[in-house]
N, C-alpha and C positions, 0 to 999 in steps of 0.2 A: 504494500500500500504506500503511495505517492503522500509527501508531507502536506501537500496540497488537499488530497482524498480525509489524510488523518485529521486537517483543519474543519474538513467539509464535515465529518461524520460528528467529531466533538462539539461542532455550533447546531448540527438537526437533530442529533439524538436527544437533548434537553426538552427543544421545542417542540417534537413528537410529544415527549411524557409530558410533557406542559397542557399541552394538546389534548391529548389520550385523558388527563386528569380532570382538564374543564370538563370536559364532555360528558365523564361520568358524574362529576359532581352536579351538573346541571340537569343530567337525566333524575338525580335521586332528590333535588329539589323539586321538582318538578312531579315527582312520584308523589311525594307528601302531600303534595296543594292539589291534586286531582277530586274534582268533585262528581259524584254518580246519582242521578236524576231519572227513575221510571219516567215513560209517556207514554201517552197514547197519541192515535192519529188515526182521521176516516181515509179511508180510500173504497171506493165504487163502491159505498154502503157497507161498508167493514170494517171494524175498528182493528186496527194494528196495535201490538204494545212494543214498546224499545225500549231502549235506555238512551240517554243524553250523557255522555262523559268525558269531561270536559278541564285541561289547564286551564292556573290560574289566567295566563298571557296566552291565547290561543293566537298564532298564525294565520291559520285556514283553519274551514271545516269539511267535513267529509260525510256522508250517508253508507254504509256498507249494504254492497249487494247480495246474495247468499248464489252459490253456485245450485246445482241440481239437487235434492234428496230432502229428508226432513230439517232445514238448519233451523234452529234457533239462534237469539242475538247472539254474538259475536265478542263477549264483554272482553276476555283475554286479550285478541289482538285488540281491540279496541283500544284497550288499557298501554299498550304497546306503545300503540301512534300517540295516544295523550300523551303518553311520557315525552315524545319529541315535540309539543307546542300544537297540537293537532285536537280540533273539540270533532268526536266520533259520536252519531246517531246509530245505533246497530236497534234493529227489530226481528222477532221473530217473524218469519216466514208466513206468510197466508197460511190459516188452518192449520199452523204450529205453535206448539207452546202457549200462549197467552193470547196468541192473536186469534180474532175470530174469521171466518170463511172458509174453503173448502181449498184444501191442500191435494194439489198433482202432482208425482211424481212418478217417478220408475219403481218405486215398491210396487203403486199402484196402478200401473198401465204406462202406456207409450205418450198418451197426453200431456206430460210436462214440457215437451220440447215445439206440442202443436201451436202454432202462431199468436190461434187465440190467449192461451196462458201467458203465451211469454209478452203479449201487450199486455193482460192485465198484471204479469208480476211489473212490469214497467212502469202502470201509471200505479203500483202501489210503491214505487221507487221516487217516483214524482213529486208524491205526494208528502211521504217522508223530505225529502227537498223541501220543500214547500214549510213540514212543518221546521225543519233547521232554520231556515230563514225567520221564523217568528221568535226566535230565543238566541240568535247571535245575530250580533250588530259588524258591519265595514267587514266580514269578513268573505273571501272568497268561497264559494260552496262547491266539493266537486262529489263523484259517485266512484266509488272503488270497489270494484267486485272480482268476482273469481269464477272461472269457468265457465257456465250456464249467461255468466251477468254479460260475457263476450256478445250477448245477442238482444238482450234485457238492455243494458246501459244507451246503447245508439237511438235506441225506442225510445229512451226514458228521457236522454238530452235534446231530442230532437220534440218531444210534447213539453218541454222545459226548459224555457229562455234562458232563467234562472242558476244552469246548471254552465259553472264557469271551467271547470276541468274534468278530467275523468283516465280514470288508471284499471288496467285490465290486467290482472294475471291468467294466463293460462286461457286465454279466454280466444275463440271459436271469430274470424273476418268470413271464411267459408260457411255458407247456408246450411242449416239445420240440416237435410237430409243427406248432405257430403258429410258433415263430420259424422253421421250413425253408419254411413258407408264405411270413413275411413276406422271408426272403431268397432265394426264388426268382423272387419280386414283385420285387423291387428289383434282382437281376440286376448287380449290381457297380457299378452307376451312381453312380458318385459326386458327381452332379447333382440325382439322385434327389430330396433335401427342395425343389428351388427348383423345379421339374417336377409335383410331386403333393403334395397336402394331406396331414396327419393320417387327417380320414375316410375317404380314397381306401385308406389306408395299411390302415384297420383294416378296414375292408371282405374286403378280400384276407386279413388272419389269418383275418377271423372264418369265411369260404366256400370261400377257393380249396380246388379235391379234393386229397388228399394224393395224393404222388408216391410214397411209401414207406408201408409196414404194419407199423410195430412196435407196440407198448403204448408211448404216451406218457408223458414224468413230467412232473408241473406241482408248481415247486416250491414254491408256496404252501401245499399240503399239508404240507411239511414246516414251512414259516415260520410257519404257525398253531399249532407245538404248542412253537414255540420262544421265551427270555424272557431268552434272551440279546441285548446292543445289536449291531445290527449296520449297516453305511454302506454304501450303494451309491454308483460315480461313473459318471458317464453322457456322452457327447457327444450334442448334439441334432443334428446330421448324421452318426448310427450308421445304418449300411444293412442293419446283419445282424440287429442287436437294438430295438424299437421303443422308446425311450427315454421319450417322453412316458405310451405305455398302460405300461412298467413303470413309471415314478412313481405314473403314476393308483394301480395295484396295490397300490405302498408305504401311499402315503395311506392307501389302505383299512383296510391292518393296522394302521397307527400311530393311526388314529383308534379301533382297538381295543385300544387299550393297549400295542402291540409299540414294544419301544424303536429302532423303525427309524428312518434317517433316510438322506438322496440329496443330492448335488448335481450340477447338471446344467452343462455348459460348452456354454455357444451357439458355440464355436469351434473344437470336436473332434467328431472320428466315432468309431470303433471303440477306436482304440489311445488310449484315455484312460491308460494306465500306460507307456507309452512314445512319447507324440507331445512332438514338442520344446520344447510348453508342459510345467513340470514341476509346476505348479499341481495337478495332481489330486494327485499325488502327495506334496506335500507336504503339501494338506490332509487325508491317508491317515494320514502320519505323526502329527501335530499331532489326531488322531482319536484314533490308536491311544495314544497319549502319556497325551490326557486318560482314557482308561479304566484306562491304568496306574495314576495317580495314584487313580482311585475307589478299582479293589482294594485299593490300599494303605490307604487310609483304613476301608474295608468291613474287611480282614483287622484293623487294629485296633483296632474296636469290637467285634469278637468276643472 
């Protein structure tokens, strides 16, 4: 090592732990002053219950979306993102948990993925927006979901002005009956990418016959009429979602102007928001953060 390198590493190595120390010391003040708030909220005749949970100094706010199956609120990660400046709405799911209405999913039939559902999981996504907007003030509102929310969230921004960002893990550009194609092709294998190529992959969306008959949603129709930024995080060993044709998709729209953007982990599959790497999620955070700061600046040149 160059005495010049040994000067380099003795003045960053300080400022790393300096660094590394604010950081945690501010996540655990921060943990302290965390306040948790039941609500409720109508959507289409339906009362939703959530939780409101919220730093004392919020940034932005966010709605959490719930992927496919029975979720309830979300308080954990919830509690996650509050620890970084973040006030988090999470609800049980239609006809889950606390909420009232009639819950669709794959326990229960093939209809959670039918169009109909996935608008009304959307305006009850809206609607939750809607009520964030009445209990926090100046602050930017966006929608953060996972999986299933990849088709839900485009719906949800697009019947909601209101909705100034939006973050998708793991989440579905390719139309509802391409991704049941591509995940009946892939069959749970979770060997699947070292086994078959890309083209093998898209072959099978583009032909295999559908198993089910509903009206598809392809959420691109909705991403085309939107101009809000939004982040996709993706694993390139995902079995259920085609990671690389949804980038291609991205591209497409950001080469027309959409403030989209993706990052992709060559070391995760599906659970990009809860695999024990916490990388996606931090760069979620650190996402969301920089868009706070834009509003802030955008509201005061107004």
């Amino acid at each position: 090592m160059t005495s010049l390198h040994k000067i380099k590493r003795a003045v960053l190595l300080p400022l790393f732990f300096l660094c590394w120390i604010a950081f945690h010391e501010a996540t655990a003040q921060s943990l302290d002053s965390i306040t948790r708030r039941d609500i409720t909220f109508t959507s289409e005749g339906v009362i939703l219950a959530g939780t409101l949970i919220s730093p004392s100094d919020p940034q932005a706010a966010i709605v959490l979306v719930h992927g496919s199956g029975q979720e309830k609120r979300m308080t954990q990660f919830a509690k996650r993102l509050a620890a970084h400046g973040i006030t988090v709405l999470t609800y049980d799911k239609r006809g889950v948990g606390e909420s009232g209405g009639i819950y669709a999913g794959p326990e229960v039939g093939t209809n959670n993925v039918d169009s109909i559902n996935l608008s009304l999981l959307a305006k009850d996504a809206s609607a939750a927006v809607n009520k964030m907007h009445e209990v926090v003030m100046d602050l930017p509102v966006g929608l953060v979901g996972f999986s299933q929310a990849g088709w839900v969230i485009p719906i949800a921004a697009t019947l909601n002005p209101s909705v100034d960002f939006m973050v998708v893990f793991s989440g579905p550009t390719i139309t509802s009956l391409e991704q049941l194609r591509f995940q009946f092709h892939t069959n749970g294998d979770p060997n699947y990418w070292e086994n078959h190529s890309e083209a093998e992959a898209r072959e099978h969306i583009k032909n295999d016959p559908d198993r089910f008959q509903f009206s598809t949603t392809d959420p691109k129709h909705s991403l085309s009429k939107l101009a809000i930024p939004g982040l996709w995080l993706y694993g390139a060993k995902d079995i259920q979602v085609p990671a690389q044709l949804c980038i291609e998709q991205l591209t497409t729209l950001k080469s027309q102007g959409k403030p989209f953007d993706y990052r992709l982990y060559s070391n995760l599959g599906h659970n990009t928001a809860s695999a024990s790497d916490e990388t996606p999620v931090e760069h979620a955070m650190l996402w969301i953060k920089q868009r706070a700061l834009e509003y802030k600046k955008s509201s005061k040149s107004k």
